[in-house]
C-alpha positions in Angstrom: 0.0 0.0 0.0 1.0 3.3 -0.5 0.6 7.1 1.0 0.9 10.4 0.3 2.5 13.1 2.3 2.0 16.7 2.9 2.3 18.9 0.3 6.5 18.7 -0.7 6.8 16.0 1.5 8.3 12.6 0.5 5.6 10.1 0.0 5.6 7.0 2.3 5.4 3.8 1.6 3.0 1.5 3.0 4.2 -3.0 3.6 2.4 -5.6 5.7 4.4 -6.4 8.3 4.9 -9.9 7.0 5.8 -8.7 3.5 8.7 -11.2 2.7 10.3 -7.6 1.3 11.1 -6.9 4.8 13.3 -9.6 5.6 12.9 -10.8 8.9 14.7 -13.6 10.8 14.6 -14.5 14.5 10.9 -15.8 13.9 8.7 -18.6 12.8 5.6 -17.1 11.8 3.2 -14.8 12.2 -0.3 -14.3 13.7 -3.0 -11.8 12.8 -5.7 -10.3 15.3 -7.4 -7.0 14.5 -5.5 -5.7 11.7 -1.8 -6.2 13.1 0.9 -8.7 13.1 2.7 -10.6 15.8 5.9 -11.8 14.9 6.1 -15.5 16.6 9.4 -17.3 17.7 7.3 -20.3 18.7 4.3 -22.3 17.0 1.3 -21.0 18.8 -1.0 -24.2 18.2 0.2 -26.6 20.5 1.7 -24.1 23.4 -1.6 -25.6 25.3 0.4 -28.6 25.4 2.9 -27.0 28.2 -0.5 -27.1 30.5 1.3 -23.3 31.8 -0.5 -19.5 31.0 2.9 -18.4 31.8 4.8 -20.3 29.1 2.2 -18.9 26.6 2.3 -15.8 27.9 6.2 -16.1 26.7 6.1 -17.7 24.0 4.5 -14.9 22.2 6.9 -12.3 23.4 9.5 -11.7 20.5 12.5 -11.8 22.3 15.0 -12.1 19.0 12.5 -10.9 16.5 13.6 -8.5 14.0 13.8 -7.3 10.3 15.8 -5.9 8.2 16.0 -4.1 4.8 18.4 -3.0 2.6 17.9 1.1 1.8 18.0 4.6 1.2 15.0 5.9 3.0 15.0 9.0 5.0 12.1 7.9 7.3 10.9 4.5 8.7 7.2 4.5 10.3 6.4 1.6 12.6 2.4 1.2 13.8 2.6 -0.7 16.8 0.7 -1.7 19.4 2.8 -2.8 22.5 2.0 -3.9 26.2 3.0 -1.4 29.3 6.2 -2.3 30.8 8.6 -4.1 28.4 11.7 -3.5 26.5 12.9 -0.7 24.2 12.2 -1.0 20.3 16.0 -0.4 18.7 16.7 0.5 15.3 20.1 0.0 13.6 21.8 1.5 11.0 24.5 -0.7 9.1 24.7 -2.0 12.7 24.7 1.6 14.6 22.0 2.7 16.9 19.9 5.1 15.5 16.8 4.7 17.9 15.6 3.3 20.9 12.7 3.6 23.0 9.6 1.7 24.7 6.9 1.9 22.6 3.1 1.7 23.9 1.1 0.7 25.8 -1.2 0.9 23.1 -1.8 1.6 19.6 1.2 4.3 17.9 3.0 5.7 15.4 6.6 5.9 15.8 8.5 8.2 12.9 12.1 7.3 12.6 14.8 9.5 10.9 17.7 7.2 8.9 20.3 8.4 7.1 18.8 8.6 3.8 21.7 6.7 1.8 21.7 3.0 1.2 22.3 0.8 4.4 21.3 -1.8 6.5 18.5 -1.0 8.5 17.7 -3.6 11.3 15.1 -3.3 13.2 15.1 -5.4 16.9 11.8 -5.5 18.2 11.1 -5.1 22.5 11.9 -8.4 24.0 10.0 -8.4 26.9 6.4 -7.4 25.9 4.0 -8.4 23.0 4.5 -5.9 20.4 2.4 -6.2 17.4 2.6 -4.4 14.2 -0.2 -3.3 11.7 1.7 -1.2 9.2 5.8 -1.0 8.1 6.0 2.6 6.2 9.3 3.7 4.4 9.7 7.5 2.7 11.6 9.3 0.6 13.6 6.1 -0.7 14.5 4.7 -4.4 16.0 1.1 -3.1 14.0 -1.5 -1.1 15.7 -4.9 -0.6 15.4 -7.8 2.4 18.7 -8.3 4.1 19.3 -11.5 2.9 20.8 -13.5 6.1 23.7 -16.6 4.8 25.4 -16.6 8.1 24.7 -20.1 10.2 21.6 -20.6 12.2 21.8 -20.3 15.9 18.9 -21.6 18.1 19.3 -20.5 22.1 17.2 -22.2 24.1 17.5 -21.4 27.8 16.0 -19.6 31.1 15.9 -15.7 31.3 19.4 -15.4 31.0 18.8 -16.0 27.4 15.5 -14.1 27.0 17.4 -11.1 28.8 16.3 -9.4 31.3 18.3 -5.9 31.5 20.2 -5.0 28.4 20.0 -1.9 27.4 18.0 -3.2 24.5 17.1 -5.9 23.0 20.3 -6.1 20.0 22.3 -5.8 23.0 21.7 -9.1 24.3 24.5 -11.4 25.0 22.7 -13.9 22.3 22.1 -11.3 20.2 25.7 -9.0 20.3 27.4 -12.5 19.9 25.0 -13.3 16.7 25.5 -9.9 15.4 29.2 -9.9 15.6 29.6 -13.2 14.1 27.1 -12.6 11.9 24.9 -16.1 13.0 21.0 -16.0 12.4 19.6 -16.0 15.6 16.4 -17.8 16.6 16.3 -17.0 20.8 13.9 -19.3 22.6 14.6 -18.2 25.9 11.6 -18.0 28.3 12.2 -16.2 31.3 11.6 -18.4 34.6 10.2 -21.8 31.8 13.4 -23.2 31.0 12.0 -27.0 32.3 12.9 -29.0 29.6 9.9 -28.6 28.2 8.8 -32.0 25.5 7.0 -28.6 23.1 10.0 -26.9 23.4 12.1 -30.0 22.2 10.4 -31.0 19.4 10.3 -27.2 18.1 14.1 -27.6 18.3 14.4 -30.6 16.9 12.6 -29.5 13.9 13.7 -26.2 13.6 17.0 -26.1 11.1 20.3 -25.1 12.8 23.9 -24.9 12.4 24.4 -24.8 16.1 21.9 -24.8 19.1 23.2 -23.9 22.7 20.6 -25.3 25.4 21.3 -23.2 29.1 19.9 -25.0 31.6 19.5 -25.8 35.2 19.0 -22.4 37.1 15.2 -22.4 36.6 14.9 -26.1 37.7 16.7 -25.3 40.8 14.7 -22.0 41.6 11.3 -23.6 41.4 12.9 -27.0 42.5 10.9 -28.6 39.7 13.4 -31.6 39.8 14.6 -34.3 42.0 18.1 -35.8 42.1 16.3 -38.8 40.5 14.6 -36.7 37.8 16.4 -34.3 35.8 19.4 -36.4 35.0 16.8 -38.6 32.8 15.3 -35.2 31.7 18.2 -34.0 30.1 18.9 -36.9 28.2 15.8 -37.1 27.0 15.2 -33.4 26.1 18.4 -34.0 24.5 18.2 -37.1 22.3 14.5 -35.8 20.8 16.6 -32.6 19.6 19.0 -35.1 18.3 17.1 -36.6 16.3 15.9 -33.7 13.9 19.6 -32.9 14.0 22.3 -35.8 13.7 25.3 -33.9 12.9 24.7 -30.3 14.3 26.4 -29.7 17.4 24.6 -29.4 20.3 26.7 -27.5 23.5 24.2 -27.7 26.9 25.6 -24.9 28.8 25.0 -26.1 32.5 23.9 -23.3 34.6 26.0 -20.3 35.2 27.2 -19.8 39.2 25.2 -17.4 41.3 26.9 -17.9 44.8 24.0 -17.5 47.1 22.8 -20.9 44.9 25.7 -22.6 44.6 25.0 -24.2 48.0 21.6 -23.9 49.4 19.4 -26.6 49.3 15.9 -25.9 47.8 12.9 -27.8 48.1 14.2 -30.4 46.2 16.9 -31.0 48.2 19.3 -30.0 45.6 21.9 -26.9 45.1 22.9 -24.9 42.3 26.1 -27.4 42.0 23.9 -30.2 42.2 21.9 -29.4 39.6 25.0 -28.5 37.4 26.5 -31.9 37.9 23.6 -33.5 36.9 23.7 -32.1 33.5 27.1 -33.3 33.1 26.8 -36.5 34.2 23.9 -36.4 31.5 25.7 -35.4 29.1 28.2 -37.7 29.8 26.3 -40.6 29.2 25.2 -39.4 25.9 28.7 -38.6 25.1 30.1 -42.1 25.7 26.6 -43.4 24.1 28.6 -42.4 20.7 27.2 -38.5 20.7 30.0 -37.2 19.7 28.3 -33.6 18.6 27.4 -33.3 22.1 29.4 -30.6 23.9 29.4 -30.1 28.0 30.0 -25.6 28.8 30.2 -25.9 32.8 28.9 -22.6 33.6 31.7 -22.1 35.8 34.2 -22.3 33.4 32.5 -19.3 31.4 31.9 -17.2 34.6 33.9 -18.1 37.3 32.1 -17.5 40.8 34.2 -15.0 41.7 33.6 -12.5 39.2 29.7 -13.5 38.9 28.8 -10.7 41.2 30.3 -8.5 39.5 28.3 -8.9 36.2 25.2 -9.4 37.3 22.6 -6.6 38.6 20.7 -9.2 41.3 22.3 -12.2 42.0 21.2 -13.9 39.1 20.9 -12.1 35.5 23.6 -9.6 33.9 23.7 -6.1 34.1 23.5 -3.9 30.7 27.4 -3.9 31.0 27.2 -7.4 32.0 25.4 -8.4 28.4 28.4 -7.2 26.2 30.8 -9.1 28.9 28.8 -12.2 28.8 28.9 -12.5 25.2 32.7 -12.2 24.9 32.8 -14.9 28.1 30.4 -17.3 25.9 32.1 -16.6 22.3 35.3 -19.0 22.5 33.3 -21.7 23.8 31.1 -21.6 20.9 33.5 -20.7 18.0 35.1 -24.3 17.6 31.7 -26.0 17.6 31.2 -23.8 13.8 34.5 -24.2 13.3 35.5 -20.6 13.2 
């Protein structure tokens, strides 16, 4: 669709949100309600399947979700329609901020200046709210392309130190600095406090196509004590093996729960502590490992941050500062460059 502006003003350019001209990546899908688009990172039919409001109600935030088009526009316009209370929207620039700010709540029209020679313009949407889209408009440009992504594909699946809980936005993420450094496609399926090994969340993986998936794990199932000594060894195997199936030869690195030192020790309901729980996942791993898995890669969470310094990059205990982010993604990086071999 198009527009016409004022009189001497550029005319603006009206797309879909899911026009395949706007090149998006980081999502699966998309679902339409009242004349807008919501950018899905997960299959919405069988989310019932998790028996949990709060998985669905995560599931359809878009941590990860973004676009990205190749022009010389001198405006971007973004309708949206955004809960209260989440994340910034960012807008990049051949990978330079240009714009950030929390959108909604409610329905608005956000006018966005760019450069107004040919770039990259990415645009990240807020991470930590639902943020749906009825309209995409572009002004005063000659070239239109979609960023056509070749980099490989990077699944994250893990608690909210995945989803991200206080970066300053959401392309400044550990996942998503490290992806946009290395230039790896990122699909983040991080749920914040639902990282319990979910059998939905497996079989998404394993039929989702990847060059590398990264599985954190461990620190949710010891908050809630959702597992016994007896039960998430097996757990992790299994959760495991099903994403090994849709994937034979892509490596697989489980990334067993990052220290937080008032954890490391205390027992929870369970009867388990933070090391506990971390050992566990190795000696899961481990069994796979000799079983013949040799794609399989164990990332103690200690050896990326050691306790010691954990305080000092996170803001509560538990999940990274904004500084903390861009630390944790340089902490993360060598583990992961081999398994590509880069």
């Amino acid at each position: 669709m198009t527009g016409t502006g004022a009189a001497g003003e550029p005319r603006v350019r009206w797309f879909d949100p899911a026009d395949e001209r706007l090149g998006w990546d980081g999502v699966c899908g998309f679902e339409r309600a009242g004349g807008t688009v919501l950018p899905l990172r997960m299959p919405q039919e069988r989310i019932a399947t998790t028996l949990s409001e709060d998985f669905g109600r995560l599931a359809a935030l878009p941590a990860g979700a973004r676009f990205a088009v190749r022009t010389d526009a001198a405006r971007l316009l973004l309708d949206v329609d955004a809960e209260a209370g989440g994340a910034p929207l960012d807008v990049l620039a051949d990978g330079a901020l240009v714009h950030r700010r929390r959108p909604g709540p409610g329905r608005e029209r956000i006018d966005i200046a760019l450069p107004g020679v040919p770039a990259e313009v990415e645009v990240w949407l807020p991470h930590l709210s639902r943020t749906r889209l009825a309209a995409v408009g572009l002004s005063g440009h000659r070239l239109l392309a979609p960023v056509r992504r070749t980099g490989p594909r990077w699944v994250a699946y893990g608690s909210s130190l995945t989803h991200a809980m206080f970066p300053h936005g959401p392309s400044e993420s550990w996942t998503a600095l490290l992806a946009r450094r290395r230039g790896w496609r990122l699909r983040n399926l991080g749920f914040a406090g639902q990282a319990y090994l979910d059998p939905l969340v497996a079989r998404v993986l394993r039929d989702t196509p990847a060059e590398l998936i990264t599985l954190e794990i461990g620190t949710n199932a010891y908050i809630k004590s959702a597992f016994t000594s007896r039960s998430w060894g097996p757990a992790v195997g299994g959760f495991v093996e099903t994403v090994r199936d849709g994937h034979p030869d892509t490596p697989i690195a489980v990334i067993a729960a990052l220290p937080s030192a008032p954890r490391e020790h205390a027992r929870n309901a369970a009867g388990l502590t933070l090391a506990d729980v971390r050992e566990l996942t190795g000696a899961a791993v481990r069994v796979l490992q000799r079983l013949g898995d040799r794609r399989l890669h164990l990332v103690d969470g200690r050896d990326v941050l050691p306790l010691a310094e954990a305080d000092g990059l996170y803001a509560d205990g538990l999940h990274p500062t904004p500084a903390g982010e861009h630390r944790l993604a340089g902490l993360v990086e060598p583990f992961l460059l081999p398994l590509l071999g880069a």
